[in-house]
C-alpha positions in Angstrom: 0.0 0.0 0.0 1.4 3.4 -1.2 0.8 5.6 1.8 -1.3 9.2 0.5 1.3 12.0 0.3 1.1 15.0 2.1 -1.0 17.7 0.5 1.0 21.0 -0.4 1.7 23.6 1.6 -0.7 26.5 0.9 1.6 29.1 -1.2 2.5 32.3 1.4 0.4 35.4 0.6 2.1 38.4 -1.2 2.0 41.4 1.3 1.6 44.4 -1.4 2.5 47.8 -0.6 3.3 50.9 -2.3 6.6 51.5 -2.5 8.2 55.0 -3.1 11.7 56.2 -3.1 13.5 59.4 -1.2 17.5 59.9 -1.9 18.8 56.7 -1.1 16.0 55.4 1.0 12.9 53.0 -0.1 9.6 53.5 1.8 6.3 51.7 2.1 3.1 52.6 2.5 -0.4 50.8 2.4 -2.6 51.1 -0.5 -5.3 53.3 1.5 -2.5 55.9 2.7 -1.9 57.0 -0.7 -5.0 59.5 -2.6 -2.8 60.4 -6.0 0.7 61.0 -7.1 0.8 64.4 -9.1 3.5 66.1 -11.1 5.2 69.1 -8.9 3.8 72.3 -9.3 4.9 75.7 -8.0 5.4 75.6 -4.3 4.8 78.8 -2.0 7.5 78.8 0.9 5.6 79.3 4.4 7.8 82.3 6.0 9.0 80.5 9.2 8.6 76.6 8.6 10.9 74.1 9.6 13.1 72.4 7.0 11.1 69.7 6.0 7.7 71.8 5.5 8.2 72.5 1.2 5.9 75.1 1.4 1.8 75.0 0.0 1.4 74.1 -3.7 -2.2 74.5 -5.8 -3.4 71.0 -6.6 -6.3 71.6 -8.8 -7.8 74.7 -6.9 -7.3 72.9 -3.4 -4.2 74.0 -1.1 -2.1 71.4 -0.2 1.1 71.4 2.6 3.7 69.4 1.1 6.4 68.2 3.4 10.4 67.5 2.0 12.0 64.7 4.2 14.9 65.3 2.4 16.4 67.7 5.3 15.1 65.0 7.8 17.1 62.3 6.1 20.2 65.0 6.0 19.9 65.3 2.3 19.5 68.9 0.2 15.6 70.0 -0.3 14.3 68.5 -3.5 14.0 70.9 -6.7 11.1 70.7 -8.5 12.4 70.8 -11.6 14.1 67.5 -12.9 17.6 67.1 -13.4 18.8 67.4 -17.0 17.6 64.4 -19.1 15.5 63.0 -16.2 12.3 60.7 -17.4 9.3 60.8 -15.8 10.4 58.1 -13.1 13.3 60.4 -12.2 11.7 63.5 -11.4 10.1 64.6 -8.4 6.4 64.0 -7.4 4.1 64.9 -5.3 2.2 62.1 -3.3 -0.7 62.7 -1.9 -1.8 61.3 1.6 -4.6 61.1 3.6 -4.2 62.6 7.1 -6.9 63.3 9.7 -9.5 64.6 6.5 -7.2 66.2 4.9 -5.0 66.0 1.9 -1.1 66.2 3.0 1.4 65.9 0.0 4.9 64.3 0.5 7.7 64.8 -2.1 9.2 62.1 -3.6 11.7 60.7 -6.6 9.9 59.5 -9.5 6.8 57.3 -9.8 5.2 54.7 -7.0 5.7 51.3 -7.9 3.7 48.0 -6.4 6.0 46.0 -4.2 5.0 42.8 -3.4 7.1 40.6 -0.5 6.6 37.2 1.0 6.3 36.6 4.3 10.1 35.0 4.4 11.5 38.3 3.6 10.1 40.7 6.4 13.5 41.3 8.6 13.2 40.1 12.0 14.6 43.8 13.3 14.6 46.9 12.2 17.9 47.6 11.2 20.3 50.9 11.0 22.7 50.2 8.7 24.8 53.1 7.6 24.1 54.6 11.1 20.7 55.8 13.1 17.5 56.1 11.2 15.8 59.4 12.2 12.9 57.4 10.5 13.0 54.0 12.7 10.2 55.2 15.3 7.7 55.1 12.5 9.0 51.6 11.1 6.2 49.0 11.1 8.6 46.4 9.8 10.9 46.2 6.6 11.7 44.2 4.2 14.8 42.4 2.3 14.9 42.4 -1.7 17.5 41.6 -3.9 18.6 45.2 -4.2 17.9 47.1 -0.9 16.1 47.1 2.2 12.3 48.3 2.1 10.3 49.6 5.1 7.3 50.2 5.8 6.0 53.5 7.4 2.9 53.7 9.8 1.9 57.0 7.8 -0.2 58.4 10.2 1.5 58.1 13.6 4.6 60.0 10.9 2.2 62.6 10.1 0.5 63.0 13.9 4.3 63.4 15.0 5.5 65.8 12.1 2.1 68.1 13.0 2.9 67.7 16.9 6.9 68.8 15.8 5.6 71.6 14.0 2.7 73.5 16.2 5.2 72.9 18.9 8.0 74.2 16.7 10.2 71.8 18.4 13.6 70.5 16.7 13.6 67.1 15.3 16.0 65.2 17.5 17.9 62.9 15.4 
């Protein structure tokens, strides 16, 4: 008697997120964070602001804040014009998330992609390499792929924080 073989393991879910890139860093964000990604527009500087508030820009007749992490990742503030022979995945863009009702727009390199990850390659730790993440409080959990680390964000606990920094006008502490 051949004895039955074992039925197959059930195949590990995807876990798809939006992924989105800033400098040298990859971010993720779930699919109901994100309302639109929109080409930059003119921003007006808010006389005042910390480094990492861009200034308001005009989406469609709405006004929008849109925040740079750039300074908060120690990098220069982003330009919104593209470098010289930049494609459309290269230039900067404007996503824009939901927080608390409103619309809050975050600027960022190039277009959002779809990420997908299996279960096996969520890190057990968030790690620092290349030093201290000024990000890591707001780190659900990350992800290995071939080419970099991935990590998640908990959008709004980054946002509640960022609006608590800035009514307070306290300094980011890195």
């Amino acid at each position: 008697m051949v004895a039955a073989a074992a039925p197959p393991e059930p195949a590990a879910a995807a876990i798809s997120l939006q992924g989105f890139q800033i400098g040298d860093h990859r971010f993720l964000i779930g699919y109901g964070d994100a309302i639109k990604l929109e080409e930059m527009s003119l921003l007006t500087s808010i006389p005042g602001a910390p480094p990492w508030v861009a200034g308001l820009v005009n989406l469609h007749g709405s006004v929008t804040l849109a925040l740079d992490w750039r300074p908060l990742l120690g990098a220069a503030p982003a330009s919104s014009a593209p470098a010289a022979g930049a494609g459309r995945r290269d230039r900067p863009m404007l996503l824009c998330v939901r927080h608390r009702g409103d619309s809050i727009g975050l600027i960022v390199d190039g277009l959002l992609e779809r990420r997908d990850f299996l279960p096996h390659e969520q890190t057990p730790g968030i790690s620092a390499a290349g030093g201290a993440l000024v990000y890591a409080p707001w780190v659900v959990r990350e992800f290995q792929a071939t080419e970099c680390i991935w990590r998640e964000l908990d959008m709004q606990r980054f946002l509640d924080d960022l609006r608590a920094l800035y009514e307070n006008r306290a300094p980011l502490k890195h």
